[in-house]
C-alpha positions in Angstrom: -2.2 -1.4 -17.8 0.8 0.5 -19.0 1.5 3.9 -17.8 0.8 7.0 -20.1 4.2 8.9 -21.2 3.7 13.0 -20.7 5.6 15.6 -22.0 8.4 15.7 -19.4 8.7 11.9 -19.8 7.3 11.3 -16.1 5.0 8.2 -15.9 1.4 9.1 -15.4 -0.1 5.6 -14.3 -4.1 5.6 -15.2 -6.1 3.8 -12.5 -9.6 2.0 -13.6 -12.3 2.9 -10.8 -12.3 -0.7 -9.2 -8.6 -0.8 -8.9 -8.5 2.7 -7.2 -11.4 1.4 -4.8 -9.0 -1.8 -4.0 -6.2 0.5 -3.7 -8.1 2.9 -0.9 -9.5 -0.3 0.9 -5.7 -1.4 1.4 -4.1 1.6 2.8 -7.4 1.2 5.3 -6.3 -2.3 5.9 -2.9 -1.1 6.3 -3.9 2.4 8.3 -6.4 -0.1 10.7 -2.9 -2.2 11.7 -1.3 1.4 12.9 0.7 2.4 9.4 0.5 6.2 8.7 -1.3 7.3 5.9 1.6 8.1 4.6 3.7 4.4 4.2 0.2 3.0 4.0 -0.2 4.9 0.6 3.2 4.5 -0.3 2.7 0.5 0.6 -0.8 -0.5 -0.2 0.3 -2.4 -3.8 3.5 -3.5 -3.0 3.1 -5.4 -0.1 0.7 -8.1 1.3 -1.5 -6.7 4.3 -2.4 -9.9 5.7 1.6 -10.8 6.4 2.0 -7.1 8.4 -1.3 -8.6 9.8 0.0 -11.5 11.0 3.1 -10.0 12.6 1.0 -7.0 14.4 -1.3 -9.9 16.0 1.8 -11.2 17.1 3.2 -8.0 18.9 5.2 -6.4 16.3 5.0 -3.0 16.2 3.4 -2.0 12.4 6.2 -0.7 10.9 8.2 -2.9 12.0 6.6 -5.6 10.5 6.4 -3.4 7.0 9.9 -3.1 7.4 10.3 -7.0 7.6 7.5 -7.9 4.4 8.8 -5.6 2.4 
């Protein structure tokens, strides 16, 4: 999917309805393993949940372990 120019040359990036119902289950992942709304939003499609996962169950504080996936 490539993102839509507008008039002010920003890219607008159009999202189908599945992939913004993937996107909102990740930041939930992401939220559940003690990320704020905020990175987990920022986070959710650049980064694989079940690493940050893996380091939380481990002891590592959440953003943290965002810090050491990303």
């Amino acid at each position: 999917m490539e993102p839509t120019m507008v008039a002010n040359d920003e890219f607008v990036e159009e999202r189908s309805d599945e992939e913004l119902l993937i996107h909102t289950w990740r930041v939930e992942q992401l939220e559940r393993l003690g990320l704020p709304r905020v990175l987990a939003e920022a986070f959710a499609e650049l980064v694989d949940w079940h690493e940050i996962a893996e380091l939380v169950a481990r002891g590592c504080p959440a953003e943290l372990a965002l810090e050491i996936v990303r």
